[in-house]
LOLO-369960 format. One record per residue (C-alpha): x, y, z; residue number from 1; residue in one letter. Coordinates in steps of 0.001 Angstrom, whole numbers, plus 500000, padded with zeros to 6 digits. Layout:
N
R       xx       yy       zz     k   r
R        X        Y        Z   NUM   a
...
This chain:
123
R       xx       yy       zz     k   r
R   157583   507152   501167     1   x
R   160243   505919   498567     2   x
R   162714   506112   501157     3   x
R   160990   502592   502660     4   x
R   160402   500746   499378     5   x
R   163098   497932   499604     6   x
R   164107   496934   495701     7   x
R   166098   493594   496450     8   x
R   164053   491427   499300     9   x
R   166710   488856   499089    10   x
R   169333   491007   501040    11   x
R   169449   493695   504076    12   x
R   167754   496252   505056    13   x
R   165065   494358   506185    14   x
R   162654   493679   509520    15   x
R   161559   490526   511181    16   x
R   158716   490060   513387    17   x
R   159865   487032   514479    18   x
R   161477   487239   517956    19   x
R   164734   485808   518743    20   x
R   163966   482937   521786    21   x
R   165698   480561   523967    22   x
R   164513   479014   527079    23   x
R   166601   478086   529672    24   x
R   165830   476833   533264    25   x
R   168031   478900   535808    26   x
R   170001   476996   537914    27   x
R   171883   477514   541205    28   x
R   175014   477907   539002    29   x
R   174200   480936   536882    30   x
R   175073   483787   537749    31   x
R   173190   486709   535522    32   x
R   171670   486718   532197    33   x
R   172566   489009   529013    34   x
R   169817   490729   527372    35   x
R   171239   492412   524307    36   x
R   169858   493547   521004    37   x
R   171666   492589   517729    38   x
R   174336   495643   517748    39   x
R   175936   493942   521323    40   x
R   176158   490897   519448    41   x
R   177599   492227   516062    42   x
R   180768   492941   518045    43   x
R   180907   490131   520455    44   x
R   180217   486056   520645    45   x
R   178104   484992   523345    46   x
R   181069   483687   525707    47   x
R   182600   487235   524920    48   x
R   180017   488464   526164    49   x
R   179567   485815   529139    50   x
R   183449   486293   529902    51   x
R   183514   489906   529780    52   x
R   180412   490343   532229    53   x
R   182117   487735   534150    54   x
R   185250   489153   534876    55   x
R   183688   492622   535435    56   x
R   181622   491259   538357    57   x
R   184613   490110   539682    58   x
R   186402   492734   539572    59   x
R   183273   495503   540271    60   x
R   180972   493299   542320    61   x
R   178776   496394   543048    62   x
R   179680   498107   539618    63   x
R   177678   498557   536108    64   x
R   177820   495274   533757    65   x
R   175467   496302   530846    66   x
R   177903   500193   530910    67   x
R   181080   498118   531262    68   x
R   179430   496242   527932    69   x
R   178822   499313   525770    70   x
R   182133   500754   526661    71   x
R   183553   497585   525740    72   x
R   181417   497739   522223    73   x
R   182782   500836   521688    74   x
R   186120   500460   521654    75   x
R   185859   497995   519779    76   x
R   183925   499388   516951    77   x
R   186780   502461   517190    78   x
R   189670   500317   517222    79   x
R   187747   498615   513917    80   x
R   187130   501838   512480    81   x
R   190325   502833   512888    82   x
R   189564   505853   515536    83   x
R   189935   506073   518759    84   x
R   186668   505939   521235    85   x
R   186663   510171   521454    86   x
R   186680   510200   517396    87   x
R   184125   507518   517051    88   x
R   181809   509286   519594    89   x
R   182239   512761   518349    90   x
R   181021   511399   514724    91   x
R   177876   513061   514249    92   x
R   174688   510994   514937    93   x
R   173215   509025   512291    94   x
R   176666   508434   510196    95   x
R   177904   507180   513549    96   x
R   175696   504196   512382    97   x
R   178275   503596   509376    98   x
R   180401   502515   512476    99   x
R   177957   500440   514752   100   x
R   174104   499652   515321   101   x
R   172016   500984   518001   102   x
R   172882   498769   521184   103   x
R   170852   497716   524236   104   x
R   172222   495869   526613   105   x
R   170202   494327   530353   106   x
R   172482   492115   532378   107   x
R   170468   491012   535231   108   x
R   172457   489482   538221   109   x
R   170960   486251   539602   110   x
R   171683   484922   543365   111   x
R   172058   486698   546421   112   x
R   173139   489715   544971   113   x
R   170495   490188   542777   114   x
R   169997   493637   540764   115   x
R   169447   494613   536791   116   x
R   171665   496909   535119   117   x
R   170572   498743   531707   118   x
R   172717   500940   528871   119   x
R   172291   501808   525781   120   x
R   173654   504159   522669   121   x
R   172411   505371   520057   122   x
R   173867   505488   516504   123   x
């Protein structure tokens, strides 16, 4: 098991139990929420994010937010690493992680059009 035993607990890799929260009251004006683990947001602000699954629904009001999200994440992590989004993806699993985390993404869609979209990848 010395491939778990962390030297230096003052810096990454580490774990937290501690969940992430923020409580919000929904209001007439939203229009979905983002749930996304920690890889989403390693590329992308929250009003990226926001603006990105905005204009998507816009555009594709019957289309896939949380895909349109991890295709976004990956061309950006490509275009960071230098590669384009067929190089990046063909980069065998597990160094693919070199590159970007393991990303979940749920966008659920508030209102009259209400529905939940999922994606992930893998690293």
């Amino acid at each position: 098991m010395g491939i778990l035993r962390v030297h230096d607990l003052t810096s990454p890799p580490y774990i937290s139990t501690d969940p992430s929260l923020n409580v919000h009251k929904i209001s007439d004006s939203d229009q979905f929420v983002i749930v996304g683990s920690d890889g989403l947001f390693d590329f992308f602000s929250n009003d990226e994010a926001v603006q990105l699954v905005e204009s998507y629904i816009l555009r594709n009001p019957f289309g896939d937010p949380a895909k349109f999200l991890i295709e976004q994440l990956v061309a950006r992590a490509a275009d960071s690493a230098g590669f384009s989004m067929e190089e990046l993806m063909n980069v065998p699993d597990g160094r693919r992680r070199k590159y970007h985390d393991d990303v979940t993404v749920i966008v659920i869609i508030l209102g009259m059009n209400q529905r939940t979209s999922k994606a992930s990848i893998c690293t």
